[in-house]
N, C-alpha and C positions, 0 to 999 in steps of 0.2 A: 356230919363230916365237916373237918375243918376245909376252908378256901385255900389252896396253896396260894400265897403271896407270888407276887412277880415284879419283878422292876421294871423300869421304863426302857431297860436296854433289851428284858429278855422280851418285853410286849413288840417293840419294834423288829424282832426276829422271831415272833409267830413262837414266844417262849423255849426257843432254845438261846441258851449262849453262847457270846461271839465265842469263850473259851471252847466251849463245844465243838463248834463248827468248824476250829480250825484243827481241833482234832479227830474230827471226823472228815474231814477233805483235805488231807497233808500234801494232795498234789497241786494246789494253786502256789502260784508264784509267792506271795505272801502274806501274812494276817493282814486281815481288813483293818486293826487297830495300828498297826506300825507300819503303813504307809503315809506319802502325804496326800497332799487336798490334790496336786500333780498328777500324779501317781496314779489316784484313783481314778481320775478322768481319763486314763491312755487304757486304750487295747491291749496294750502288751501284758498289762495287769491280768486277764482272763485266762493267759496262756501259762501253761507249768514251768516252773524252772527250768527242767530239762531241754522242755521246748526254745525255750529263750538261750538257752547256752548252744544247742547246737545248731539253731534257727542263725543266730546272729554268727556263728562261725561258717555254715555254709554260704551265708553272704558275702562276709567279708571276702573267704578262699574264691569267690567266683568271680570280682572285682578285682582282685590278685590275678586270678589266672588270664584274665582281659587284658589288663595291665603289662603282660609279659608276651602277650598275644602282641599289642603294639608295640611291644621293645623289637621284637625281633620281624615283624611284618613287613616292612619298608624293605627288607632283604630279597623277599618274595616277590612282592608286587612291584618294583622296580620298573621290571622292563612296562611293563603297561603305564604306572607313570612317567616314567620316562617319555615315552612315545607321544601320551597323552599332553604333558603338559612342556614339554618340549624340554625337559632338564638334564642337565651336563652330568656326568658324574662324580664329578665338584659336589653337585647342587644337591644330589642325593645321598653324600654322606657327610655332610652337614645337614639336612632331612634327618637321616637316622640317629646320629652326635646329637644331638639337639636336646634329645631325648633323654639319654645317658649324662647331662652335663647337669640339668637342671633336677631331676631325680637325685643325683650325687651332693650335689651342691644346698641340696634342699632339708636334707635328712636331720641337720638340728634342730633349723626351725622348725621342721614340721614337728620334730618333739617335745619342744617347748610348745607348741602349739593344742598337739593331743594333750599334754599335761592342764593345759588351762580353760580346754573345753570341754574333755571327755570324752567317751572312744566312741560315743554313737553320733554323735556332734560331729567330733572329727570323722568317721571313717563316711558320714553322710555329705560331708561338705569335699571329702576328697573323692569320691564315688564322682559325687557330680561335676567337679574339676574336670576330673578325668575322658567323666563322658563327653562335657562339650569341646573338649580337646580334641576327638575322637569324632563328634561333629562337624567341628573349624577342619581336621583334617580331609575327610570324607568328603566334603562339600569344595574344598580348596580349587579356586581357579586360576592361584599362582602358587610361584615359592613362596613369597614371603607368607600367606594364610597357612601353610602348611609347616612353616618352621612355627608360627603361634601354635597351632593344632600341638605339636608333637612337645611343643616347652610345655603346653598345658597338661596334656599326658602325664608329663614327668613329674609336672609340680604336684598334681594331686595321685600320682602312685605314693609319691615319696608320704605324704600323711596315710595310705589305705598302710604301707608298708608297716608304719610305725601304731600305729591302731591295734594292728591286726596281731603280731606282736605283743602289745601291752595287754588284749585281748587273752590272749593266752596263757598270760604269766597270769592274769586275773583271774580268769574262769574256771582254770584247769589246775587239779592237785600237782607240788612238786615233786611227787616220784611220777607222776605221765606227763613233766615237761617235755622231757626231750623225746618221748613218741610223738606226742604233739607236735612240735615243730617240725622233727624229720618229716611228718605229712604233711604239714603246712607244706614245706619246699617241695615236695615230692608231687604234690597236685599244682602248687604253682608255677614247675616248670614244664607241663602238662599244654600251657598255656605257647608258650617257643614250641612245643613241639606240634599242634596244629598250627602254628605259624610258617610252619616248613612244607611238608607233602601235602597235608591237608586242604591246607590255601592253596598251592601249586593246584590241583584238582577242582578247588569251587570256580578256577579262572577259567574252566573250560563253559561252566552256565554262568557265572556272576562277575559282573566288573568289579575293580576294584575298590570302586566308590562303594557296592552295594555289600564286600567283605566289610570294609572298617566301621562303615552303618550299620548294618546288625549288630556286631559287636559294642560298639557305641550304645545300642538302644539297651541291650541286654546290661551292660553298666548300666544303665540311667535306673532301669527297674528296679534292678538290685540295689541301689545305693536308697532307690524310695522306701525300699519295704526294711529297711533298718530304721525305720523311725517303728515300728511296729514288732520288729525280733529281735533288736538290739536294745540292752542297757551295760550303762556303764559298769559294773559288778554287783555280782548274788548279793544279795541281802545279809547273808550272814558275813559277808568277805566286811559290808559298812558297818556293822556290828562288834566287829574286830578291837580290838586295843588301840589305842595310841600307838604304843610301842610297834605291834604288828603291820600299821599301817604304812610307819618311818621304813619298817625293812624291805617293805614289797617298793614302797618311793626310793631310796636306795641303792636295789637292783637297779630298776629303773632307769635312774641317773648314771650308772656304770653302763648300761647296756649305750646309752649316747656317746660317753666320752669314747667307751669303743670306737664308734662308727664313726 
């Protein structure tokens, strides 16, 4: 009988081939030959495609819904800050505005921003914004720590916003855009509405400080664990054309001048 030859590529995979192997396990995220040296050393690598696309979208929506949780909190909790820290009602809706100016004000550069880091980068760097906003807030022994808290809030919603967003037009086919987003908002505003009875209710066991703290911690997590269920786009999206790449940049850049 003759020896079946074997290469040095199929010896180091116990004689099957990478070709093989990537068609015989189509659920990993992607072939072991067209990744980089990067790549290959991240967790996220182990997990399915699938996994990472809806991995990284329940994150981001749940740093959104936080995000909208602090827009509208200060409404709620009020009277106990108030009392607490002795503020006018002057001083509390400049507290709430605070919030609302720098969010606004923030939304190009944060897209210029996402554009030149990437949506894991950015929504990880604005996660964490957010949450020590949400910290500075929570911990606040005056007004002025608590209008930083609440600018800080704003400034890293305004990059989750625009992420999350870019996230979508990336990951998600264009005929289930617009399902996609109507849920995006639809779970985001989810976030204002425990901000209203819900919180009124946790203030019968929990102070104030210990509502925006939780919330805060549950940001901090979530913004960590997109270093591990977050990438910037599928594999095949980098794979794409020139051409295809210009159009999705494109939207993109219209979706800003919009806003």
């Amino acid at each position: 009988m003759t020896a079946m030859k074997s290469s040095p590529d199929n010896r180091s995979l116990g004689g099957v081939a990478p070709e093989a192997l990537s068609k015989t396990f189509p659920t990993q995220c992607y072939s072991y030959d067209n990744i980089s040296e990067v790549e290959k050393s991240s967790l996220s690598c182990l997990i399915p495609s699938g996994g990472l696309k809806w991995g990284g979208w329940c994150l981001l929506i749940s740093i959104f819904i936080s995000g909208f949780f602090f827009r509208f909190a200060p409404a709620t909790l009020s009277g106990s800050m108030q009392q607490e820290l002795s503020l006018t009602a002057t001083a509390l809706g400049i507290v709430a505005s605070m919030h609302f100016w720098v969010y606004t004000l923030m939304q190009v550069p944060a897209g210029i921003y996402t554009d030149s880091v990437g949506v894991r980068n950015g929504g990880l760097i604005g996660g964490t914004v957010t949450s020590i906003g949400a910290f500075c807030f929570g911990f606040a022994p005056n007004l002025e720590v608590l209008l930083v808290g609440s600018a800080l809030m704003g400034l890293g919603l305004s990059a989750v916003f625009v992420v999350l967003m870019t996230y979508n037009a990336t990951w998600f086919s264009s005929d289930r855009h617009s399902l996609i987003m109507g849920t995006t908002m639809l779970l985001a505003a989810l976030g204002s509405v425990i901000a209203q009875r819900p919180t009124a209710y946790l203030l019968s066991w929990l102070s104030w400080r210990d509502i925006v703290l939780f919330f805060g911690s549950l940001t901090f997590v979530a913004s960590a664990c997109l270093v591990v269920f977050c990438r910037d786009a599928p594999k095949r999206r980098q794979e794409r054309s020139p051409k295809a790449k210009a159009t999705v940049r494109q939207l993109l850049q219209g979706n800003r001048r919009v806003l």
